[in-house]
N, C-alpha and C positions, 0 to 999 in steps of 0.2 A: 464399441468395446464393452458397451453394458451389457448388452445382450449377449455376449460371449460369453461374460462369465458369470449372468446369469441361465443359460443352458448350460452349461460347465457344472454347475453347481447342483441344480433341478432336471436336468435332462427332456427338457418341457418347454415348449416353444411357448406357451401362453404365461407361465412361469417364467420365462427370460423376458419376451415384452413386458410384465407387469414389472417385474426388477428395472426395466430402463427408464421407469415414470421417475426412479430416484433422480433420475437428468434434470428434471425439471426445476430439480434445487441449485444447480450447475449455474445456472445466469448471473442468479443473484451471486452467488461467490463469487463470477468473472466481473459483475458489478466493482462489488468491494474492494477487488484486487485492483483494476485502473482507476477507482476513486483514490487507494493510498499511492497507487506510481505517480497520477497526476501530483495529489498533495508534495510527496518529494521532490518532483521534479520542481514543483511551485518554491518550495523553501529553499533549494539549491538557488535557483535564479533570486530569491528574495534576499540572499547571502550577498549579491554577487550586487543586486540592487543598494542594498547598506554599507559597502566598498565606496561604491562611484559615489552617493550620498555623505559620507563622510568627509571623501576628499573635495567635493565640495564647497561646501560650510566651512571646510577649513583654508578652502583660498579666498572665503571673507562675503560666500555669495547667501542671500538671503533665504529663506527655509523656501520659498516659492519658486525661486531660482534654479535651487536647488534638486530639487524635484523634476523640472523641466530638464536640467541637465543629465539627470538620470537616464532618462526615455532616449535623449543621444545618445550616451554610452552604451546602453544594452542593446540598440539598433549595430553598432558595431559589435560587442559582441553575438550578436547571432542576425549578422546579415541576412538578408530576405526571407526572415521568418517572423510571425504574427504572434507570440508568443504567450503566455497567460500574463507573464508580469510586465510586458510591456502593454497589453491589453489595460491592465488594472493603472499601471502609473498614468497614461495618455488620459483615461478618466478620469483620475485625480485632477491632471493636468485642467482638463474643460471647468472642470468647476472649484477648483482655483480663478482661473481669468474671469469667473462669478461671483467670485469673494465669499464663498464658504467656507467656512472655516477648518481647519487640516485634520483637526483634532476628529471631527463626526465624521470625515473621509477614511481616516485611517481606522476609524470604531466599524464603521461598516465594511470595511475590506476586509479584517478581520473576522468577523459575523459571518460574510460570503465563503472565504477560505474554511474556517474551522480550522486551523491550523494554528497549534502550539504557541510555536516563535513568533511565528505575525502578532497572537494573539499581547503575549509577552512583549513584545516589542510596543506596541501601544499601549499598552497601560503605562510602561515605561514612558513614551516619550509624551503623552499628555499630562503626566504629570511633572515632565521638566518643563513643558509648556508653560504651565499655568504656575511653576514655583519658579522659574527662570532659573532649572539645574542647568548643566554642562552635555547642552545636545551631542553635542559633538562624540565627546566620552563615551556616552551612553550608544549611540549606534556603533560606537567603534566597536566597543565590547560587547554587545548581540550579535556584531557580526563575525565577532572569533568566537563567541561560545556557539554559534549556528556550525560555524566549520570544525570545532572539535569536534561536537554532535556526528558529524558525516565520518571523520576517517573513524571514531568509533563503531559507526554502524559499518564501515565497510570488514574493519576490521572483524565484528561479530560474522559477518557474513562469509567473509574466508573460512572463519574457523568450523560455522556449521554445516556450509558447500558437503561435505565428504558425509556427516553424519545424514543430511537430508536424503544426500544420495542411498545411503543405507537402509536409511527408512522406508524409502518409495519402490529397494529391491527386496530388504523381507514382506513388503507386503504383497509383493506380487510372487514368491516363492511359495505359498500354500495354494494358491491358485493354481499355480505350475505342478502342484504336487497331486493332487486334485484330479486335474487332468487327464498328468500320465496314467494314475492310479485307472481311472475310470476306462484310459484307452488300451493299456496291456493287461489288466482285473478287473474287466469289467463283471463278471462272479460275486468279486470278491466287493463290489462297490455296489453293488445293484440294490443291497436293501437300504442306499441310503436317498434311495429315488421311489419309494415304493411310500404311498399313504399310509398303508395298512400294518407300517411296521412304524411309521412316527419318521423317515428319512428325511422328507423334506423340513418337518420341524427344525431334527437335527444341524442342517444344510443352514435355514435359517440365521440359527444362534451361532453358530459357526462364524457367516458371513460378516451378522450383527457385532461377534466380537473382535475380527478381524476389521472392521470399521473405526470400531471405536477407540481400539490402538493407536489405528492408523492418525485420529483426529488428533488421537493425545499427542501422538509424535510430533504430530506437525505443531500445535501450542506452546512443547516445551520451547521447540526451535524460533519458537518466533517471539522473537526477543526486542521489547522496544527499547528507546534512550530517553 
């Protein structure tokens, strides 16, 4: 697709392969993108883990106990899958029955994740640890303020679907326009593929400013909680 529409653009096959080296930036952004779907998918299940953990604690079973009962629950919510947060609690779980302590378990899950709520949620709960607040309480309410956080963002998500979609067709409408131009005038288009008139320049800034629309578009829309 790059090379299309950089001969589209340049009418110059060594001009559209150099335009496709912008690909090479392409990874790291498909990078970025499955680091935050993982992160999400992680907090969701995290929400879902501070549920079964609460009820718990609350039929009287010890923080250790507790924790172990977790890794059941979530096994039945997602039958025969190996999942990150069953991954993470099962290692909790091992060194627990090592007698480490929950507090640097849960600092370094935290650390691992880079995630918000985890993050939050620990600072929280090492320090009812260590002051003998109201555990119980405290997971209850990060795990309703984790699940407000989601239908918020689902809902931001509805709302921007249509505009996004908007986005991603006027940026592909000067390309299309572009095109035709060049394939029913071509005349009329010719000096903007010529050195010797400055077209590719032109062509350039063109591209470069239809890019960087493009970026802003996408920034406004993405909207964190």
């Amino acid at each position: 697709m790059l090379f299309a529409i950089g001969f589209i653009f340049y009418q110059n096959v060594i001009m559209a392969a150099l335009f496709c080296l912008i690909g090479l930036y392409f990874p790291k952004m498909r990078k970025e993108q499955i680091i935050q779907k993982r992160k999400a998918e992680l907090s969701r299940q995290f929400q879902q883990a501070l549920f079964s953990l609460s009820s718990s604690l609350v039929a009287g079973r010890s923080i250790e106990n507790a924790f172990k009962e977790v890794t059941n629950d979530l096994y039945l919510l997602y039958p025969g899958k190996k999942i990150m947060i069953i991954q993470e609690f099962e290692h909790i779980n091992k060194r627990l029955e090592n007698r480490e302590p929950i507090e640097r378990m849960l600092e370094e899950f935290s650390e691992r994740t880079g995630i918000e709520d985890i993050t939050n949620f620990t600072d929280v709960f090492v320090t009812c640890k260590r002051t003998g607040g109201d555990l119980v309480e405290v997971i209850r309410r990060t795990a309703h303020m984790i699940s407000e956080k989601f239908e918020i963002q689902q809902e931001i998500s509805v709302m921007v679907a249509q505009k996004r979609f908007e986005s991603n067709a006027l940026a592909l409408i000067p390309i299309g326009i572009v095109a035709m131009l060049t394939y029913f005038s071509g005349d009329y288009m010719e000096p903007l593929y010529k050195w010797s008139e400055f077209g590719p320049i032109v062509m350039t800034v063109c591209l470069s400013l239809l890019a960087f629309s493009f970026w802003i578009s996408q920034r406004i829309m993405k909207i964190e909680v």
